[in-house]
C-alpha positions in Angstrom: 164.5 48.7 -98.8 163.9 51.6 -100.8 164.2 49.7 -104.1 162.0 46.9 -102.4 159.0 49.0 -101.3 157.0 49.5 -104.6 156.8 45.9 -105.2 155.8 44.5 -101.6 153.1 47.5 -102.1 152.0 45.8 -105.5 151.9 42.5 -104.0 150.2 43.5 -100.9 152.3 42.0 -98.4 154.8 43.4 -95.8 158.3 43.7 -95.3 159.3 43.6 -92.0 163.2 44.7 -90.7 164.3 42.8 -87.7 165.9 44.9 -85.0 168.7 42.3 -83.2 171.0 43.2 -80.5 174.9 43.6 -81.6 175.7 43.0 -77.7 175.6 39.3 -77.2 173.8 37.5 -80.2 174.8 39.5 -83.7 177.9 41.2 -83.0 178.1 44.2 -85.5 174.3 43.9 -86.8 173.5 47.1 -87.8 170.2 47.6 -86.8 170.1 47.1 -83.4 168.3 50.1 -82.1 164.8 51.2 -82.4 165.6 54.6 -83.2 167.7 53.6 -86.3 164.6 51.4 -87.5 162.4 54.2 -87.2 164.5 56.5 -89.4 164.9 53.9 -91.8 161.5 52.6 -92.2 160.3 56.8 -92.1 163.1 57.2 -94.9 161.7 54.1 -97.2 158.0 56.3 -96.7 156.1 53.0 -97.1 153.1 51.7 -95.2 154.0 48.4 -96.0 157.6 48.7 -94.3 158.0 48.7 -91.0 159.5 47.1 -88.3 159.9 43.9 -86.2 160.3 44.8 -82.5 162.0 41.7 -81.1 161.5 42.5 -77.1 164.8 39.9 -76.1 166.8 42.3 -78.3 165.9 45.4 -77.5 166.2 44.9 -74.3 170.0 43.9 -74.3 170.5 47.1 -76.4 168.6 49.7 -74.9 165.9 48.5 -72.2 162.9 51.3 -71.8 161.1 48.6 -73.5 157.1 50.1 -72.4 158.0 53.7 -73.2 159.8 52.5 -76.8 156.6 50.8 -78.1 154.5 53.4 -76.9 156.2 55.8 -78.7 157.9 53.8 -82.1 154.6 51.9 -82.5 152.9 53.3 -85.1 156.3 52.0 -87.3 155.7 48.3 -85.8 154.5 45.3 -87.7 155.0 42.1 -85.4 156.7 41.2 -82.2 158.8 38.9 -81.2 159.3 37.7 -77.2 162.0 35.6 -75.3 163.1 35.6 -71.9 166.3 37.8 -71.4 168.6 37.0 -70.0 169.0 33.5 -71.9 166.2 34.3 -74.3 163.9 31.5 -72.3 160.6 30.9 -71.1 158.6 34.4 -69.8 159.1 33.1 -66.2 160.1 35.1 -62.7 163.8 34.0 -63.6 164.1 36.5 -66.1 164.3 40.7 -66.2 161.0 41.4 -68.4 157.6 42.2 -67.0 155.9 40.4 -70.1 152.4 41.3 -68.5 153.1 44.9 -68.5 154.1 44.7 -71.8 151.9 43.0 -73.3 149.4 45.7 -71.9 151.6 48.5 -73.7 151.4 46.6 -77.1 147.5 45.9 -76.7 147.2 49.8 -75.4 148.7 50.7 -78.9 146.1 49.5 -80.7 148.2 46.8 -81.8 145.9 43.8 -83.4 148.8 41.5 -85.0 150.6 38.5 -84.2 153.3 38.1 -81.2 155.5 35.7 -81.3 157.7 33.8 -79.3 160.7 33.0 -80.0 162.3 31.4 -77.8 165.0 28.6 -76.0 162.6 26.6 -74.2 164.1 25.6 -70.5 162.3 22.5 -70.2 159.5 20.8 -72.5 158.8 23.2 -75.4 155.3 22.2 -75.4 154.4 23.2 -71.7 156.5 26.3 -72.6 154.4 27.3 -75.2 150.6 26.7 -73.1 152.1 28.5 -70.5 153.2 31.5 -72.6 150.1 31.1 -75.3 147.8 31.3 -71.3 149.9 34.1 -70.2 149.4 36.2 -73.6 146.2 35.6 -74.1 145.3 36.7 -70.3 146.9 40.1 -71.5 145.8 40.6 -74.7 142.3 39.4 -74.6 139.5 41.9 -74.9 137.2 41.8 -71.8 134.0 43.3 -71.2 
């Protein structure tokens, strides 16, 4: 990533590294904690590395997901969401409080995309208005 850094600067665009869980979905994936993207992207010493926080994954491999992106944030580029466990639909059948999170990343500062990516339960189409409605309730600025 090292080697990779000066050109994506040049060019102006980002490279992101995917954090994955090793658990259930990419058995021996080597990035598959937060604290290993952190030292990685503080190592490459780039503004225009950083890293993709995939919520589904993180939460397989280490949970604390609020406290993480409060404190790795400033090393975080885009996020991804699923429900876990079976990387569904944000729904009440699944262990993530996606409103509380998405309050975290918005209380960051955080002004990028989130998305979701996702094994829809039923039609992918209602999925997706539910959880676009849902997100935008969070992350929308009021007042």
């Amino acid at each position: 990533m090292a080697a990779l850094a000066p050109l994506v600067e040049k060019a102006g665009v980002n490279l992101v590294l995917e954090l994955l869980n090793s658990r259930v979905d990419h058995p021996d994936y080597q990035g598959d904690h937060t604290e290993w993207g952190v030292r990685v992207c503080s190592q490459v010493n780039s503004p225009r590395v950083r890293l993709l926080y995939d919520i589904y994954h993180m939460q397989i491999m280490e949970g604390d997901i609020i406290r993480t992106i409060q404190s790795a944030h400033p090393w975080i580029r885009h996020y991804h969401t699923a429900g876990n466990p079976g990387r569904n639909d944000l729904d009440d059948t699944q262990e993530l409080n996606y409103p509380a999170i998405l309050r975290a990343i918005k209380a960051t500062g955080y002004e990028g995309y989130i998305a979701h990516e996702f094994l829809p339960k039923g039609d992918p189409v209602a999925a997706m208005e539910t959880t676009f409605a849902q997100c935008a309730k969070e992350l929308t600025v009021s007042g």
